[in-house]
DOGUDREN-175901 format. One line per 3 residues: their letters; for each residue x, z, y of N, C-alpha, C. Coordinates in pm, whole numbers, plus 32768, in hexadecimal, padded with zeros to 4 digits. Atoms other than C-alpha are relative to their C-alpha. Layout:
<nodes>
A = X:Z:Y:X:Z:Y:X:Z:Y  ...
</nodes>
This chain:
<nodes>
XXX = 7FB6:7F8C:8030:7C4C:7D48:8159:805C:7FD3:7F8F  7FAE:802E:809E:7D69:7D31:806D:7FF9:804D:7F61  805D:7FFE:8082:7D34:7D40:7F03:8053:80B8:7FDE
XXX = 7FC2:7F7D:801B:7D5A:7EB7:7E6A:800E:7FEB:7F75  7FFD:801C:809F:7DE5:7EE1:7D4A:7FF3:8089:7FC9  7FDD:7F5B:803F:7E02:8021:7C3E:7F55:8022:7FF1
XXX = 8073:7FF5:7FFE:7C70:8005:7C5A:7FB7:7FB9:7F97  8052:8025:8087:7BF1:7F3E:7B0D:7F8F:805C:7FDB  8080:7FDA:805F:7AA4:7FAD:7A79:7FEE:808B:8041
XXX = 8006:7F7E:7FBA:7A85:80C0:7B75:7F83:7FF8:8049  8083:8008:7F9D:7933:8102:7C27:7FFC:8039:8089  8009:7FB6:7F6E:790E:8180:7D87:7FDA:808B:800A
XXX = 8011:7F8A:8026:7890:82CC:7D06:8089:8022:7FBD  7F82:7FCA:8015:79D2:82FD:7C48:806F:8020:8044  7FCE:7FF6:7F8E:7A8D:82A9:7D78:7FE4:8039:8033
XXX = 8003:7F71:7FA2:7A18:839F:7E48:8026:807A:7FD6  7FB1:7F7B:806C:7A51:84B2:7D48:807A:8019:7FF6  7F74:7FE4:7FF4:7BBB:844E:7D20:802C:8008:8077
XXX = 7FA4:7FE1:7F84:7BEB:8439:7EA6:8008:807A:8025  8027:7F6C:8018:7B1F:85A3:7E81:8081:806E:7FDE  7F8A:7F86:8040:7C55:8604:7DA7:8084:7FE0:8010
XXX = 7F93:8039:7FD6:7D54:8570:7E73:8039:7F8C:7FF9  7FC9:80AE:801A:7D84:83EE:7E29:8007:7FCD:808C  8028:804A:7FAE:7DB1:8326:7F0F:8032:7F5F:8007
XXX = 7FF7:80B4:7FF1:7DCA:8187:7FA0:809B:7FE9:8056  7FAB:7FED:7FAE:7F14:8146:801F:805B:7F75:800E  7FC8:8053:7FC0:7FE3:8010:80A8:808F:7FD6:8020
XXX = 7F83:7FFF:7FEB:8145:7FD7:8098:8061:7F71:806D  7F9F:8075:7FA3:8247:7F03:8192:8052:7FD6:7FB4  7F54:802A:8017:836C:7E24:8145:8007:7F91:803B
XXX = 7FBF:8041:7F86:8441:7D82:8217:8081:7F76:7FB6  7F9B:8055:8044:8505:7C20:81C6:803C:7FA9:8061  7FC2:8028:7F8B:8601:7B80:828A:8065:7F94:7FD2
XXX = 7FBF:8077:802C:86BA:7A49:8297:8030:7FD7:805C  7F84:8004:7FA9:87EE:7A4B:8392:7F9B:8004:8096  800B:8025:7F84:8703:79F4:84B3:7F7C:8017:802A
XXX = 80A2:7FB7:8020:859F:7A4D:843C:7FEC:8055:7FC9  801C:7F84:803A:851A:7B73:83E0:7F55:8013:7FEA  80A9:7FF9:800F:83BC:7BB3:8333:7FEB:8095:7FEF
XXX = 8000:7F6A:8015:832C:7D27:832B:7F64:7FC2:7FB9  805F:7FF6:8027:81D1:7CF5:823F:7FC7:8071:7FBA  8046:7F80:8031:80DC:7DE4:8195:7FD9:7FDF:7F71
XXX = 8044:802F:80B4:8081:7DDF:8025:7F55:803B:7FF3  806E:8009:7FFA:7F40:7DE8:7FA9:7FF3:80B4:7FE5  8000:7F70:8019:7E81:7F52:7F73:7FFB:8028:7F73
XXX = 7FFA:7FB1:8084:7ED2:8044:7E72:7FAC:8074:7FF8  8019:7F84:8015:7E1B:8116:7DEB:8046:80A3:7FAB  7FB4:7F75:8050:7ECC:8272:7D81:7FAA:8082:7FE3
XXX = 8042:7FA1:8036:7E21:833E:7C9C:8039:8095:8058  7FBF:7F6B:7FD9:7E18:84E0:7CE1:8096:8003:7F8C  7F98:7FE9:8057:7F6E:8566:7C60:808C:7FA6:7FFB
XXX = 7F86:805B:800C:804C:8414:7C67:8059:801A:80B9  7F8C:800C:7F60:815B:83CB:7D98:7FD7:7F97:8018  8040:808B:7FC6:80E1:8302:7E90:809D:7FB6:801B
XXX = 7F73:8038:8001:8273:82BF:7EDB:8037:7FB4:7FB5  7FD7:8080:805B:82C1:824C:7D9A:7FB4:7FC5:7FC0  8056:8077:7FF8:81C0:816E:7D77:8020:7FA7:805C
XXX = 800E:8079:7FC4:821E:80C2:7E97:80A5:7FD1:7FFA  7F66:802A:8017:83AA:80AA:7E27:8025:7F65:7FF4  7FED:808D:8008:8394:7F4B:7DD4:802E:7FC7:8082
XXX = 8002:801A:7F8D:8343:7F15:7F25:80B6:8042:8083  7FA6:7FB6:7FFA:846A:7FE5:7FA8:80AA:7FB7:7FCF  7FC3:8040:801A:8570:7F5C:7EE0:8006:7F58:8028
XXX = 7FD4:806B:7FDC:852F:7E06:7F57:8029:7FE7:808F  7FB6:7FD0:7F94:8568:7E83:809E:806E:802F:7FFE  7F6A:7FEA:8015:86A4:7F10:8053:804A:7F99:7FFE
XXX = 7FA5:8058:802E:8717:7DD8:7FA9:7FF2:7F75:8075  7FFA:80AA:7F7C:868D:7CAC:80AD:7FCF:8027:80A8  8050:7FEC:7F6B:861A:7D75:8203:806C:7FF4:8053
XXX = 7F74:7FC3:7F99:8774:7DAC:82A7:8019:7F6E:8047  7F7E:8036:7FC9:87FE:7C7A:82E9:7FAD:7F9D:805B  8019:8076:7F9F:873F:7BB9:83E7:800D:804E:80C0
XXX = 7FDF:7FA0:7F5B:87A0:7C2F:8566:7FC5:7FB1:8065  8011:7F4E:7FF7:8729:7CEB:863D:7F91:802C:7F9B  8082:7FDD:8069:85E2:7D07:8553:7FF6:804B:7F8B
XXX = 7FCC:7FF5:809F:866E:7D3E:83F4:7FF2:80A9:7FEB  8004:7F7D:7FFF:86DD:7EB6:8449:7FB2:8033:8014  805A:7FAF:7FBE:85EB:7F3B:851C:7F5F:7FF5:7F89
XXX = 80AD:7FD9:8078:84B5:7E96:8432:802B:8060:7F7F  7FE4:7FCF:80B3:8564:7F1D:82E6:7FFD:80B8:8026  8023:7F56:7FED:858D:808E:837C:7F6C:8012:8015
XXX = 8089:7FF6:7FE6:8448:8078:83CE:7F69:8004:7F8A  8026:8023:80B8:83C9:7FEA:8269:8011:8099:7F76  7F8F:7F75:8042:84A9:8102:81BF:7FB1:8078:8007
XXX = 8030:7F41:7FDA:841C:823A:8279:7F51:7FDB:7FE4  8098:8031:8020:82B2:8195:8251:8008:801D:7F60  803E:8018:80C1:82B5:8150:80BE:803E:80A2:7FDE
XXX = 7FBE:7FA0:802F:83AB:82A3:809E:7F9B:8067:801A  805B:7FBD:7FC7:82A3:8344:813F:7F70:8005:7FBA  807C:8003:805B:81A1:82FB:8044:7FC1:7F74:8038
XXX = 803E:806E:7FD9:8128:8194:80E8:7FB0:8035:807D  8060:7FD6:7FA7:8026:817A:81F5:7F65:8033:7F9C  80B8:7FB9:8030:7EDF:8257:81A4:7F92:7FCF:803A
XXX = 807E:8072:7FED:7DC0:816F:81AD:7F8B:801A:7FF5  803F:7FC6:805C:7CE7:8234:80FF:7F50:7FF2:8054  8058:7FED:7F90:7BE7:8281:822A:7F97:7F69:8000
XXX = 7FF7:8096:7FFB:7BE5:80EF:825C:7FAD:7FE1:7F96  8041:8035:8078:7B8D:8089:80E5:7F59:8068:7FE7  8082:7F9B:8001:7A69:81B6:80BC:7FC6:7FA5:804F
XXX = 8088:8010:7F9D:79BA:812D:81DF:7FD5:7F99:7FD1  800F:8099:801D:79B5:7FB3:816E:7FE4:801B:7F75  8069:7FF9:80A6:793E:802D:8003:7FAE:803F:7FFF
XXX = 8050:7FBF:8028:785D:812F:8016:7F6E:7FD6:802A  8078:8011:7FD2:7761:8063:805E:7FAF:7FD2:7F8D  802A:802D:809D:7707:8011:7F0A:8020:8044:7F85
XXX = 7FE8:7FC1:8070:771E:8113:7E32:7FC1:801B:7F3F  801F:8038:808E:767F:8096:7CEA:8057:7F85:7FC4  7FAD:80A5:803F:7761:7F47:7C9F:8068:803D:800E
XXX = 7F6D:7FCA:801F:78B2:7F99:7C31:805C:7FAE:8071  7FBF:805D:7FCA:7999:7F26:7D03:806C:7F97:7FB9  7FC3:806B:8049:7A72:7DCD:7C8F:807D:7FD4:803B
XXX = 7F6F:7FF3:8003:7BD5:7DC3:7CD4:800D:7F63:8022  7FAC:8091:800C:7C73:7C6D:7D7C:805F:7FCA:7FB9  7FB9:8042:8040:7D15:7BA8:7CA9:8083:7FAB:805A
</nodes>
């Protein structure tokens, strides 16, 4: 699994509470291209407290699609629209995914990849 971040010193009981009050794990695309190759990858997971934007949280992501997804053909376009309406969209919702693969240990805090 890839590393989540936004989770420091958080326990698995706290996490459920905030997914309780709307948080959630979420995954952003970006797309990079180089006249002839084109890469579409996933960033690692975020966690987004209740209340924040899962969108602009994943802007980083977004903007580098803007600036390097276009130009590799046919690939470039099609991955970067694709990237775009994904991260604009709040990222992919993972949320489901990460719960299942933690709650199996709900006394040890969980520890954030470095």
């Amino acid at each position: 699994m890839a590393s989540i971040k936004n989770i420091e010193g958080l326990t698995v009981g706290q996490l459920n509470t905030f997914i309780d009050q709307g948080g959630r794990f979420a995954m952003y695309q970006y797309t990079i291209s180089v006249l002839v190759m084109t890469f579409r990858r996933s960033s690692d997971i975020y966690f987004i407290r209740p209340g924040e934007s899962r969108a602009i949280k994943g802007l980083g992501f977004t903007f580098l699609t803007a600036l390097l997804g276009w130009w590799g053909i046919p690939w470039g376009p099609i991955y970067s629209i694709s990237s775009l309406y994904t991260n604009l969209a709040g990222g992919k919702n993972v949320t489901q995914e990460v719960l299942m693969s933690i709650n199996g240990n709900v006394t040890q805090p969980i520890v954030a990849n470095a």
